[in-house]
N, C-alpha and C positions, 0 to 999 in steps of 0.2 A: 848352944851355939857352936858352930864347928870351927877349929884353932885356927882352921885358914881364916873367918871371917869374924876375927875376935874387938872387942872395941878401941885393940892400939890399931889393929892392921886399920881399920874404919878410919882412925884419926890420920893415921899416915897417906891414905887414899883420899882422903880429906884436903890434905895439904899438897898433895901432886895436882890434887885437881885444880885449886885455884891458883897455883904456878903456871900450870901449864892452859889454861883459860886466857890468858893475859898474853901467852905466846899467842894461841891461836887465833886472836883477832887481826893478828898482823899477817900470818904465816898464807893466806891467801894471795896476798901480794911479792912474796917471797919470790925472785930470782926462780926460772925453772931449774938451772945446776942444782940449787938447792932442795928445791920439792924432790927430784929425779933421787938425787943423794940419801933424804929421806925416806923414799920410797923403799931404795936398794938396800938401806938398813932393816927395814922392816922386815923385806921379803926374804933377806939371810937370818935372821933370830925367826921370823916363825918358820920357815922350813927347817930349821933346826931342831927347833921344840916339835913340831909337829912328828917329825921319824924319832925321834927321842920318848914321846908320853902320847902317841895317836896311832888307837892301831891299823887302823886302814893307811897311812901314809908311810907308817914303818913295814908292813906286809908288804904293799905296792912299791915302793923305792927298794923292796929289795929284790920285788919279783921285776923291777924295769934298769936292775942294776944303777939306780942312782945313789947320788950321796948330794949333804950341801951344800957341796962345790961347785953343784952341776948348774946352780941356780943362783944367779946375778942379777939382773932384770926382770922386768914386769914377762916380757916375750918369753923368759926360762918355766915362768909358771904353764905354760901350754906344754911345757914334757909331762905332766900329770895326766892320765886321763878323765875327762869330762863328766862332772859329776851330775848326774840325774836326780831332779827332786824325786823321784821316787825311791831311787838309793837311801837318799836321808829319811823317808818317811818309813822305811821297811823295817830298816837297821839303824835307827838315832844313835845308839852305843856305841857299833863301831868308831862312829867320825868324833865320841868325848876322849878329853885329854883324861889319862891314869892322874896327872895331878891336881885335876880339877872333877872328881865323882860328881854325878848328878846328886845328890843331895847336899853338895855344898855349891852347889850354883841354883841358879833363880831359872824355873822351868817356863820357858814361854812357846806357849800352841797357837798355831796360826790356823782358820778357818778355812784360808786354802784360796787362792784367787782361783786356783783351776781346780777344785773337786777335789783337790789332794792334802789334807792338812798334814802337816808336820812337826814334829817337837825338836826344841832348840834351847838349847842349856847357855846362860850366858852366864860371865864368871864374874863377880862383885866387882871386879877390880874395872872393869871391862863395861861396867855400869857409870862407875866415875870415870873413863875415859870418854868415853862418850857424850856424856854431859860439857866437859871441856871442848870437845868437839864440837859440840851444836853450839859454841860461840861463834863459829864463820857463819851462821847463819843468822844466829840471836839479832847480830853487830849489824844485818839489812834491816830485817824487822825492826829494832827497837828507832835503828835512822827514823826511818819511814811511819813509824808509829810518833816520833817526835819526842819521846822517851827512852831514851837507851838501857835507863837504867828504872826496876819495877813499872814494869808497864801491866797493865792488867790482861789478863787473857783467860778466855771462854773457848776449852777446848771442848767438844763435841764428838762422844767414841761411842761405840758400840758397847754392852755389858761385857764385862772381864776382859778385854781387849789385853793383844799383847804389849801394846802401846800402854795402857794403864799401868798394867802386872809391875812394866818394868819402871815405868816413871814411881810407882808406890813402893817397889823396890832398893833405888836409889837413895829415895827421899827417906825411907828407914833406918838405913844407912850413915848418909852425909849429917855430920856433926857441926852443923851450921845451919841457922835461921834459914826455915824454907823456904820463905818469900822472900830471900835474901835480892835473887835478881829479879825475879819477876813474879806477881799476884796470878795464883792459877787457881781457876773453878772447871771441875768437869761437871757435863750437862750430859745425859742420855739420848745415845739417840734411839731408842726405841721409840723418843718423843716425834711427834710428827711436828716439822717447821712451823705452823701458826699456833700450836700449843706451847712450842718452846720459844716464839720471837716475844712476847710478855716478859718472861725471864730476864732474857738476853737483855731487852729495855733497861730491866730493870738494875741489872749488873753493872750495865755500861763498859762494857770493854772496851780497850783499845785494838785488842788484835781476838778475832775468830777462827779458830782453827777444827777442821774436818776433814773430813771425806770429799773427793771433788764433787761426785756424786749428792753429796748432803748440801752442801753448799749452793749449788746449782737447783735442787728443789727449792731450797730457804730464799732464796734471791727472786726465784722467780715468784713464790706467792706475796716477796713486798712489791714487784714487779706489777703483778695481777690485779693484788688488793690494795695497796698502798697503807700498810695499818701503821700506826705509831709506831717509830722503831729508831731508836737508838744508834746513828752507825758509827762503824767502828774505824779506826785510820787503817788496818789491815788484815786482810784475810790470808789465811797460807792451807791448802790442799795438798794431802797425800793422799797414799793408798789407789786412788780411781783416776778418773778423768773430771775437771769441771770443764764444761765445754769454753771455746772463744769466743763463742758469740755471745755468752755471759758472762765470761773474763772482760768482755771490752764494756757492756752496756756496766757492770758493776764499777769499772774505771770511770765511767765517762756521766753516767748518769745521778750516780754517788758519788762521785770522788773517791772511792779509796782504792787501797794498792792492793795489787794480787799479785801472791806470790807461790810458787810449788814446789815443794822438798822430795824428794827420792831415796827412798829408801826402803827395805823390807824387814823381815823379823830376823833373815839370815846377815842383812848386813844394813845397819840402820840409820848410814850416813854419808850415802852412795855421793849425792849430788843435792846443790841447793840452786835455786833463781835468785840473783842479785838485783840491783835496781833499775839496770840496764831491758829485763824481761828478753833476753836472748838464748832461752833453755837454759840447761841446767851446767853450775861451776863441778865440776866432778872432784871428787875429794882421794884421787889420785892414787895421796900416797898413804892412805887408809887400805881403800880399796882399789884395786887397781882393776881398772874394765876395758877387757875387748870385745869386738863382735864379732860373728859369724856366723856364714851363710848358711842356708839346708843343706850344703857338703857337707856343713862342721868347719870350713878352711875359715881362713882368718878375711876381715872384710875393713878396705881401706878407709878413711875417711874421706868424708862425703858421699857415702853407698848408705843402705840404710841394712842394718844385721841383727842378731839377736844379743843380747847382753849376756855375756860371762862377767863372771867377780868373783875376785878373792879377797876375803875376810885375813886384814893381817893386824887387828885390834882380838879380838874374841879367841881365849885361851882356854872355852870350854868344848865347846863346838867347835871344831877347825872345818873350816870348808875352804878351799883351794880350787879354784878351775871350776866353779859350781854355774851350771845352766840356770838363768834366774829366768829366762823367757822371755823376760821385756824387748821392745823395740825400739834401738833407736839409733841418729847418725852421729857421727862425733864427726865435729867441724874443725877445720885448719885455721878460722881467723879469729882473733886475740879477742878479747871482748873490752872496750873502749871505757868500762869502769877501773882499771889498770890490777883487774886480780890475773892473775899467771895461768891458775888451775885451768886444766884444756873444757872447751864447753860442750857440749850435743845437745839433742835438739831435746824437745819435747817426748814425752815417751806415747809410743801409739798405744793407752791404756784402755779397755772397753768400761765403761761407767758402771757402777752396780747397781743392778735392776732396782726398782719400786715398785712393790707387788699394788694394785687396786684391787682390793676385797670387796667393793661395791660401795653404794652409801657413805662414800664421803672417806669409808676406812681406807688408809693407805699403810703399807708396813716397809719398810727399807730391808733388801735381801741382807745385808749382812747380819743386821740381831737373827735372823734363819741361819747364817752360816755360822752364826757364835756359838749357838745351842750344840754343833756336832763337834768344836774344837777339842775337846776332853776324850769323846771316843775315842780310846786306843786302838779298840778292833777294828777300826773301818779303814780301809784303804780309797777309796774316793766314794762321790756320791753325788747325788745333782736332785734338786728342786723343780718341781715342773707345777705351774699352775694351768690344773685341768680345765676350769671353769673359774669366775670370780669368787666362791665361797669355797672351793679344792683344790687341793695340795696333794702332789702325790711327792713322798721323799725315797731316793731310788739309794740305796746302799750298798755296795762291795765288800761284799767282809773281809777278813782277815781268815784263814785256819781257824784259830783260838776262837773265832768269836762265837758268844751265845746267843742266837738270832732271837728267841722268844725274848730274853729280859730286855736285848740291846732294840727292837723293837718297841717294844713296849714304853721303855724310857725314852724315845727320840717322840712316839708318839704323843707323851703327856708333858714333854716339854714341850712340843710346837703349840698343843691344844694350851698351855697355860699363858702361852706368848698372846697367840691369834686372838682376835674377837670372836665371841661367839657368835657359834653358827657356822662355823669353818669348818671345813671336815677336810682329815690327813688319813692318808694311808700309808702302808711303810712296806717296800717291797724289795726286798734283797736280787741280786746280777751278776751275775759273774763278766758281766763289763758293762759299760755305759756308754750309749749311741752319740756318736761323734756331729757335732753341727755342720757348714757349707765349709768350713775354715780348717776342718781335720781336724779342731780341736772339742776340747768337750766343755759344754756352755753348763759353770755349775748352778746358776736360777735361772731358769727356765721362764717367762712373764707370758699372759695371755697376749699375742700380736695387739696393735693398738687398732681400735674400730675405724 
């Protein structure tokens, strides 16, 4: 065990976090002098630390002549220039702190909402914060579930998920009964919705949590088929989109609450939905988010831009001024459940595909997109379903990479996933064809007939 993550530091990470847990339920409603204040604290200690133990923000502030001075407010964070997820995904190393080495932090690989996955080092400490953190959110949920405290919950991920890594991380960690606030089971989703609603019955949660996308399948086959099924007082979606028009019938035809969290692997406590359902409370002075237009300039509220964030929790990975790509508008009016944190709307997220393999087989693109998370050598890649039983997987390599073995292995992991009868092929690009959107669509699904 490395001395940074020894079992006092664990206890004393322990005991910040449930201090600071018991702030955070209130600290929503906090006075904005106060958030703002908060904020300005943050963004001066990590710009500090960042040119102090980061070597791209030490290199960069000296090659744009800045110092920590230069940076007071959220607005000062835009003298940095604009980080490209490909930046992070080429050169992860750069953006680690010297005092947090990747082997003494918890290494989390994302599958890549756009073809591009990335590695992202988070530092233990920064695991228990976070956790503290997800009480502004817990504190709707557990309302709303009627249960504040141990509410049972059936959360539904993908195999290896970053989302797991880190919650099995923590929980290895924190020196306190697991189920302490809350009863958690994870479920697979490689399972397909009427394989897994038996389960779920059987479980009995009070709150389900997924993929919007998964959720949105699973609803509509109790929709379809109507089978025995257990419901739960709330559902909460990240990662994708679940559509409104199964947000609403799932409110109105079930009775329960829907709700959607924000967040990514780079910063995983963006924004949450309150009980009010007016998009998302944005957690400010975490992450501080502006938008902007295809100039790059800055985009007022009520315009609709693209999401920048800075990560001013996370002391392994530093990202400052980072392009996360999302879409969304950030609104001027208060939100009427009396929390302060400024709201925006919903984010314009594309859903992730469900491959039909024929016969009944359905497979959810992300366990495809889980299988390439580990690939080091690939720089992006995209899925295309040539016919219902073919898959072609299009890969970018890297320099370094060994195309026969790295080939070989993506090929007999999709064939060990897929039903048989599937047939993949694996063909390396030195780019990948762009959709109507400019962007590059990473699962590709046969058009619907």
């Amino acid at each position: 065990m490395s001395g940074l993550d020894s079992r006092r530091s664990r206890a004393v990470w322990t005991a910040q976090m449930v201090l600071d847990a018991a702030r955070q339920r209130r600290f929503s409603y906090a006075p904005l002098p106060v958030i703002r204040q908060a904020q300005e604290r943050r963004i001066r200690r990590t710009i500090a630390y960042a040119q102090a133990h980061v070597p791209y923000y030490r290199e960069t502030m000296r090659r744009l002549i800045l110092t920590p001075g230069d940076f007071r407010t959220a607005d000062d964070l835009a003298r940095l220039p604009l980080i490209e997820r490909e930046q992070l995904q080429r050169n992860p190393q750069y953006f680690v702190s010297e005092l947090w080495p990747p082997k003494a932090c918890v290494l989390l690989e994302s599958g890549g909402s756009t073809g591009e996955p990335v590695t992202f080092f988070r530092d233990p400490p920064a695991l228990f914060a976070g956790a503290a953190h997800y009480e502004r959110l817990r504190m709707v949920i557990g309302r709303l579930a009627g249960r504040p405290l141990r509410y049972r919950e059936a959360a539904i991920l993908p195999p290896d998920s970053s989302t797991a890594t880190a919650v099995s991380a923590f929980r290895a960690r924190m020196q306190l009964p697991k189920d302490l606030r809350q009863k958690r089971r994870v479920f697979s989703m490689l399972r397909s919705p009427d394989e897994l609603l038996p389960e779920l019955s059987d479980y009995r949660p009070d709150v389900i949590s997924s993929y919007g996308s998964y959720l949105d399948a699973l609803f509509a086959h109790v929709r379809e088929h109507r089978p025995p099924f257990t419901t739960p007082h709330v559902v909460v979606y990240w990662a994708d989109s679940m559509s409104m028009a199964m947000r609403e019938w799932v409110r109105d035809a079930l009775g329960i609450e829907v709700l959607s969290s924000y967040g990514a692997i780079e910063a995983p406590h963006i924004g949450f939905e309150c009980e009010r359902h007016h998009g998302y409370h944005l957690n400010v002075d975490l992450y501080p988010v502006r938008l902007i237009g295809a100039d790059g300039r800055h985009v007022p509220p009520g315009a609709p831009g693209e999401v920048v964030v800075s990560n001013l929790v996370n002391a392994g990975t530093v990202l400052l001024n980072y392009r996360l790509g999302d879409l969304a508008t950030l609104s001027e009016t208060p939100c009427r459940c009396g929390r302060t944190l400024p709201l925006s709307s919903y984010l314009e997220r594309t859903a992730t595909a469900w491959l039909d393999l024929g016969g009944g087989r359905i497979v959810h693109a992300q366990a495809l997109k889980a299988m390439l998370r580990h690939e080091q050598e690939l720089w992006r890649y995209q899925i295309v379903q040539e016919a219902r039983s073919r898959l072609v997987v299009r890969l970018v390599p890297s320099p370094d990479c060994n195309r026969d073995l790295t080939a070989s292995r993506v090929h007999d992991q999709f064939r060990e996933l897929l039903p048989d009868g599937t047939a993949v092929r694996v063909e390396f690009l030195r780019d990948l064809p762009h959709g109507p959107s400019g962007k590059v669509q990473p699962v590709v699904p046969l058009p619907p007939e």
